[in-house]
VONU-996628 format. One record per residue: residue number from 0; residue in three letters; chain; x, y, z of N, C-alpha, C, CB in turn. Coordinates in nm, 4 decimals. Glycine has a CB too. Layout:
N
num | residuo | cadena | npx | npy | npz | capx | capy | capz | cpx | cpy | cpz | cbpx | cbpy | cbpz
NUM | ALA | A | X | Y | Z | X | Y | Z | X | Y | Z | X | Y | Z
...
//
This chain:
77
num | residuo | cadena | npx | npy | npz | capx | capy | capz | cpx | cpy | cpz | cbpx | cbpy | cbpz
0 | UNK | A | 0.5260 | -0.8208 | 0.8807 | 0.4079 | -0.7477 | 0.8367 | 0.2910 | -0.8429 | 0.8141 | 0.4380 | -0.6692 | 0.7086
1 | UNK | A | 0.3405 | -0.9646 | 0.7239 | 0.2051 | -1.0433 | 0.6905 | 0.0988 | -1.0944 | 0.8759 | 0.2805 | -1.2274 | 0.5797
2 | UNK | A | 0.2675 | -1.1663 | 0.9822 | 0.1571 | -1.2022 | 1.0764 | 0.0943 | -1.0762 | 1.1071 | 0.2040 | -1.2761 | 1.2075
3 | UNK | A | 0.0984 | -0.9532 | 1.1447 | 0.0049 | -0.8712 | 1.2204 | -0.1246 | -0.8491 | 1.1268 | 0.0763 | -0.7283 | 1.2642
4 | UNK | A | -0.1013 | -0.8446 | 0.9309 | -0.2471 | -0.8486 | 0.8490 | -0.3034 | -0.9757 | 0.9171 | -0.2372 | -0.8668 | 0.6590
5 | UNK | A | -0.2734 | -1.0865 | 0.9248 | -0.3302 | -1.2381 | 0.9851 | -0.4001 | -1.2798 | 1.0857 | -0.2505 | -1.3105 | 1.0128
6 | UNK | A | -0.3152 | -1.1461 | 1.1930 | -0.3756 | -1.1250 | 1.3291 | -0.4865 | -0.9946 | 1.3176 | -0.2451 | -1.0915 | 1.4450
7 | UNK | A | -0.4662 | -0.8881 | 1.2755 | -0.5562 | -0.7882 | 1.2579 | -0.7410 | -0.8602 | 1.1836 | -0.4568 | -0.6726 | 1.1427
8 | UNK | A | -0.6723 | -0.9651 | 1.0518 | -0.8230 | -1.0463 | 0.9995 | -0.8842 | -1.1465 | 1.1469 | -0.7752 | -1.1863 | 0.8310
9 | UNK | A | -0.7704 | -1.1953 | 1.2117 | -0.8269 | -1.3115 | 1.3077 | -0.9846 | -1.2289 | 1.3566 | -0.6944 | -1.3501 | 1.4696
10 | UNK | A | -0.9175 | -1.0956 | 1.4421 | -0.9680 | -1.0220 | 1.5386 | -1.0877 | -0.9545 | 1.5100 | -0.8818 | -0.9410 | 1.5776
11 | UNK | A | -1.0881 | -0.9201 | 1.3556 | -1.1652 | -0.8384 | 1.2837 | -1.3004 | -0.9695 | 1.2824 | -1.0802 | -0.7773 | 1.1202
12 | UNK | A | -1.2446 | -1.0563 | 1.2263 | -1.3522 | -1.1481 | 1.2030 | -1.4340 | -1.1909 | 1.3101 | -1.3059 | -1.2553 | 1.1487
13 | UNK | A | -1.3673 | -1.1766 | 1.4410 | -1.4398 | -1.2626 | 1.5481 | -1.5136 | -1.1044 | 1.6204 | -1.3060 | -1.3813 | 1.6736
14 | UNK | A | -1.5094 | -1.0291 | 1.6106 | -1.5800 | -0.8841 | 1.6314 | -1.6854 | -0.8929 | 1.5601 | -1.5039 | -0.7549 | 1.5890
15 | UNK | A | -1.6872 | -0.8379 | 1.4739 | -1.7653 | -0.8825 | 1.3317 | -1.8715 | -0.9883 | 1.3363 | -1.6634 | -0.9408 | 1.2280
16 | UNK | A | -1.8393 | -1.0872 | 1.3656 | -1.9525 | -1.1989 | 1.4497 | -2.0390 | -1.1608 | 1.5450 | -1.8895 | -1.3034 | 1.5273
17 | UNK | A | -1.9196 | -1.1231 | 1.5675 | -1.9915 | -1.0973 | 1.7826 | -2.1472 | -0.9589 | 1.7493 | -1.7699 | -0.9484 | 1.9573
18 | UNK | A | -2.0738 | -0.9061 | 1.6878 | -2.1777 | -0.7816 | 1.6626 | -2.2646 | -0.8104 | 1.5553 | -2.1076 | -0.6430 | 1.6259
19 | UNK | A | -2.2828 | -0.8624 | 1.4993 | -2.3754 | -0.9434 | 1.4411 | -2.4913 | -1.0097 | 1.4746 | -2.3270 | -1.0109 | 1.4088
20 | UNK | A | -2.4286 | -1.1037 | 1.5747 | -2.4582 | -1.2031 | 1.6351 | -2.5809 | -1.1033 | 1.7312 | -2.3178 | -1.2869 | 1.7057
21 | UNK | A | -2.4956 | -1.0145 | 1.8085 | -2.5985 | -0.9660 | 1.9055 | -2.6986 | -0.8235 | 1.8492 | -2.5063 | -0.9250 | 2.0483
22 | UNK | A | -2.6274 | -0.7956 | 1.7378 | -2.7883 | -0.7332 | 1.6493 | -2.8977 | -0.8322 | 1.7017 | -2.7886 | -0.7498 | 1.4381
23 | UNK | A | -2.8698 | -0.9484 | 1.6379 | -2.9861 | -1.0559 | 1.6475 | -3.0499 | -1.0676 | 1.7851 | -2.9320 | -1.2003 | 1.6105
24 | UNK | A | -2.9624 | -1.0322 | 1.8424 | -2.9952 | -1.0725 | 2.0621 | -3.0831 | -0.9196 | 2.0661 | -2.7696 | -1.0663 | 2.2346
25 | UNK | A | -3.0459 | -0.7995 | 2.0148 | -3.1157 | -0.6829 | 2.0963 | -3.2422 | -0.7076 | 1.9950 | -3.0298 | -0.5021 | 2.1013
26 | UNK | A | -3.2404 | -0.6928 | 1.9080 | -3.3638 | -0.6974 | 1.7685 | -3.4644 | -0.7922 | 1.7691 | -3.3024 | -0.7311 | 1.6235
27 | UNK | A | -3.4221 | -0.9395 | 1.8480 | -3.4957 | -1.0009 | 1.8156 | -3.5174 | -1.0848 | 1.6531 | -3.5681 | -0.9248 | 1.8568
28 | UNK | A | -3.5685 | -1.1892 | 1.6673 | -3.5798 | -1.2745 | 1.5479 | -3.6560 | -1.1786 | 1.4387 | -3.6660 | -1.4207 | 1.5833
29 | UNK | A | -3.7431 | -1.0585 | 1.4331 | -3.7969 | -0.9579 | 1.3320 | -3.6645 | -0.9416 | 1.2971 | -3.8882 | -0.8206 | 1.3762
30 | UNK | A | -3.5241 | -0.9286 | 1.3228 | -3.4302 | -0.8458 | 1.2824 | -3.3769 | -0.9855 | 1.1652 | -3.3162 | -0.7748 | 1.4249
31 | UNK | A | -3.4367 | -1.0611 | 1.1336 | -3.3954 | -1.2003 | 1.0590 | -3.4769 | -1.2084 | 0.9539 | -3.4095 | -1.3358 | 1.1416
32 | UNK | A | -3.5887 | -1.0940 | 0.9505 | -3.6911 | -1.1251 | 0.8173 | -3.6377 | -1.0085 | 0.7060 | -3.8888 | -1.0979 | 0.8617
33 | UNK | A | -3.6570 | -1.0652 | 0.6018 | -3.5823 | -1.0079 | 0.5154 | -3.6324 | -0.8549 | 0.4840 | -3.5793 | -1.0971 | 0.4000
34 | UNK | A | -3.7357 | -0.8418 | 0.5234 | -3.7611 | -0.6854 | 0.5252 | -3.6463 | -0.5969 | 0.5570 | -3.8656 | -0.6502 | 0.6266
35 | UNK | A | -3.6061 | -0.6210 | 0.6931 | -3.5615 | -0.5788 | 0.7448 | -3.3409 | -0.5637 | 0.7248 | -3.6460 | -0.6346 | 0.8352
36 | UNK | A | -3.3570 | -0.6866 | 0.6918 | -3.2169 | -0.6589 | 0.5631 | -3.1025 | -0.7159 | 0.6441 | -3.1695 | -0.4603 | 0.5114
37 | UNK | A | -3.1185 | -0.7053 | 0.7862 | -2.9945 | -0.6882 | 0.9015 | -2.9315 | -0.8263 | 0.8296 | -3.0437 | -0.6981 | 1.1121
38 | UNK | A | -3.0203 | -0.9504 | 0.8264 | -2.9211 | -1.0649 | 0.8252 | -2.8263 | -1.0986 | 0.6978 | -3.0007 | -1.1846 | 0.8496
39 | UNK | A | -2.8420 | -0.9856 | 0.5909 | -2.7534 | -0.9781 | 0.4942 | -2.5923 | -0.9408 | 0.5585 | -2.8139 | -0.8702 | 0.3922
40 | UNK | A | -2.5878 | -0.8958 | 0.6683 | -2.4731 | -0.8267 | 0.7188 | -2.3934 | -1.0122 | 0.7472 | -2.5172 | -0.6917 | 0.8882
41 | UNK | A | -2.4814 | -1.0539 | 0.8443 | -2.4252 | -1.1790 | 0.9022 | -2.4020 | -1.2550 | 0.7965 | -2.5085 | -1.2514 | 1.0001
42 | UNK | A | -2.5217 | -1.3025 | 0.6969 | -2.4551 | -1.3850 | 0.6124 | -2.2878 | -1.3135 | 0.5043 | -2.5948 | -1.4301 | 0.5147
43 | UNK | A | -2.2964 | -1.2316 | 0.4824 | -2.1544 | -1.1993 | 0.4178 | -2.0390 | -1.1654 | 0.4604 | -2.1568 | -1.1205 | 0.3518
44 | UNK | A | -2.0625 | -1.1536 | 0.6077 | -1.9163 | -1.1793 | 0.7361 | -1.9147 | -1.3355 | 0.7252 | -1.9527 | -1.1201 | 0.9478
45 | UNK | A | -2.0120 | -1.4276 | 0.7263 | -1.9941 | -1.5677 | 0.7171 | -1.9350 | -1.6087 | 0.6217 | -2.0915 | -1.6318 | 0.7195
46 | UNK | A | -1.9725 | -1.5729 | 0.5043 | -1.9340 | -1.6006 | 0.3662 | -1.7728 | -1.5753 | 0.3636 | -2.0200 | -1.5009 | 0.2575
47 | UNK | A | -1.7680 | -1.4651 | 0.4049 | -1.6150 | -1.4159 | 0.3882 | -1.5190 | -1.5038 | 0.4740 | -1.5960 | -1.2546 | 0.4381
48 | UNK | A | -1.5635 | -1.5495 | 0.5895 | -1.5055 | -1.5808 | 0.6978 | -1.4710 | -1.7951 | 0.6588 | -1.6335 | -1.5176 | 0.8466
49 | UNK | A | -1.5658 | -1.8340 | 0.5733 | -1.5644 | -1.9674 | 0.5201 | -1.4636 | -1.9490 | 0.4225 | -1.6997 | -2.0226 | 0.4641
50 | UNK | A | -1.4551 | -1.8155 | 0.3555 | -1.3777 | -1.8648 | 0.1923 | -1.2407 | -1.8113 | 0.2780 | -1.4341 | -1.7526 | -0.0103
51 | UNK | A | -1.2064 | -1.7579 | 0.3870 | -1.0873 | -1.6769 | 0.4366 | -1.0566 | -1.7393 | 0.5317 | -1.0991 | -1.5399 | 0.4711
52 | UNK | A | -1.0480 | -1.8984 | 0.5406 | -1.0507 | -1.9282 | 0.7084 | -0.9802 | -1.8551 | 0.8335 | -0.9972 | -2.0556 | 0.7250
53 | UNK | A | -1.0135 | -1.8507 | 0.9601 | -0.9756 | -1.7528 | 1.0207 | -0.8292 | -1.8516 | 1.1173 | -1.1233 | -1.6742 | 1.1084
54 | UNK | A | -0.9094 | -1.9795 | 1.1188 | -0.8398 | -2.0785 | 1.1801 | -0.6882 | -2.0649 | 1.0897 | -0.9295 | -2.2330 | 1.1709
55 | UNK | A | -0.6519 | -2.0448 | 0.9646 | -0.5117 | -2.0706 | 0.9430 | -0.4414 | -1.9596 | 0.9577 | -0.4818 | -2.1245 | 0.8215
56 | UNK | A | -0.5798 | -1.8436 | 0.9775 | -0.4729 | -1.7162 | 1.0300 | -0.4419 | -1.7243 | 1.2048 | -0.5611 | -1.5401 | 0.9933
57 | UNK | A | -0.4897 | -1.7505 | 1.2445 | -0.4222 | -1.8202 | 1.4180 | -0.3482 | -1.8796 | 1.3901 | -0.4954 | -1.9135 | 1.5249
58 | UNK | A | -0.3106 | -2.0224 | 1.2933 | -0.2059 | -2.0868 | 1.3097 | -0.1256 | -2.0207 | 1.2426 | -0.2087 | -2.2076 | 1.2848
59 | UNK | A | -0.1229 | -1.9291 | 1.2134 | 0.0088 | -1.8568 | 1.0945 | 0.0453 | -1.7678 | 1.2098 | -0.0465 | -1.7500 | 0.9117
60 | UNK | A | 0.0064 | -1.7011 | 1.3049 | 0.0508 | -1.5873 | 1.4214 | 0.0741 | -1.7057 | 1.5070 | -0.0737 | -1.4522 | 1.4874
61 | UNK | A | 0.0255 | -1.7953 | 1.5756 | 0.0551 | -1.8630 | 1.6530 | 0.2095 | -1.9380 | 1.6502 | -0.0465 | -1.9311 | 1.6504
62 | UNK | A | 0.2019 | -2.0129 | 1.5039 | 0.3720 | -2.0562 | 1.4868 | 0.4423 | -1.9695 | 1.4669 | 0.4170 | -2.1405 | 1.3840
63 | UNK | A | 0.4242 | -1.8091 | 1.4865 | 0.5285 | -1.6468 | 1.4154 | 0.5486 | -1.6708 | 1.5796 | 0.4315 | -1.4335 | 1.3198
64 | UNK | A | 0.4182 | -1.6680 | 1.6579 | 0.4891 | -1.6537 | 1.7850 | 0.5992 | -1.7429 | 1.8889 | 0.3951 | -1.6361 | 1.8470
65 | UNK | A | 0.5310 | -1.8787 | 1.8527 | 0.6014 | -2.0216 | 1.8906 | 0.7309 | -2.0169 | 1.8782 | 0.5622 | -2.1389 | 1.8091
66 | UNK | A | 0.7781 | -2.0234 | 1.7324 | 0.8604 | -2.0423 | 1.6920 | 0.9296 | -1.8916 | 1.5873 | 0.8228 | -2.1684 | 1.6458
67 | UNK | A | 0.9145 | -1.7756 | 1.5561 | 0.9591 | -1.7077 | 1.4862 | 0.9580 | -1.6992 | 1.3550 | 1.0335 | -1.7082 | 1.5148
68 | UNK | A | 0.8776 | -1.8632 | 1.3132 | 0.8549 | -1.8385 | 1.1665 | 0.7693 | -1.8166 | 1.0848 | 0.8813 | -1.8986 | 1.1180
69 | UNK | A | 0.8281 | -1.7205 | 0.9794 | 0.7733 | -1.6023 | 0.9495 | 0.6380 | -1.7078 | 0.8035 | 0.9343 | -1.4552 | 0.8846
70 | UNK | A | 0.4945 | -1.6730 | 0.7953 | 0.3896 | -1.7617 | 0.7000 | 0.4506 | -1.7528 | 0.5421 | 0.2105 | -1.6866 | 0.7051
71 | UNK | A | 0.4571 | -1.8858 | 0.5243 | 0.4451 | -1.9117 | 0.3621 | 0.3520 | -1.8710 | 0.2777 | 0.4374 | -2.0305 | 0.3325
72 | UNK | A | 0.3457 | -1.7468 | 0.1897 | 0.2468 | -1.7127 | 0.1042 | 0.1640 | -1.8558 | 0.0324 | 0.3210 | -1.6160 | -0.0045
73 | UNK | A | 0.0489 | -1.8445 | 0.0890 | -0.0862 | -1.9004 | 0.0244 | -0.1708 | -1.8640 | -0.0044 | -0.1402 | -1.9611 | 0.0595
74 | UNK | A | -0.2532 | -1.9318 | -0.0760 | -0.4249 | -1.8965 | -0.1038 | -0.4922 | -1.8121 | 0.0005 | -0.5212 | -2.0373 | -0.1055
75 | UNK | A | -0.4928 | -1.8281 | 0.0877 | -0.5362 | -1.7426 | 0.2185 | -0.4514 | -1.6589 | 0.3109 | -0.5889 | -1.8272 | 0.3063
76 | UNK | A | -0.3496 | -1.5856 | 0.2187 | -0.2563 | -1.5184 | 0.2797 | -0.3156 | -1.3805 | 0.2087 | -0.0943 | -1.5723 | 0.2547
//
């Protein structure tokens, strides 16, 4: 159960970017002034994504897949 939550955050997070990211591409740099609010979205997918690294949730599905073993509850589990 834990790798597929690990893999479900990997996937979520790198979506989440992506669409973010290209708010900024269709909108234009206006979509970055704070009037407008959008870049509150990006900065708190970032935020989340620094304090949640996404990198130890790949290596936690990656060695489930490698090898079968199952992640040691941590801080970022």
């Amino acid at each position: 159960f834990e790798v597929r939550v690990a893999a479900a955050k990997a996937r979520a997070t790198e979506v989440a970017l992506e669409v973010t990211s290209r708010i900024f591409e269709v909108t234009g740099a206006r979509a970055t002034a704070s009037a407008e609010g959008l870049d509150r979205f990006w900065r708190n997918i970032r935020t989340h994504t620094l304090h949640d690294p996404v990198a130890y949730k790949r290596r936690e599905v990656g060695r489930h897949v490698l090898t079968g073993e199952l992640p040691e509850p941590t801080w970022y589990s």
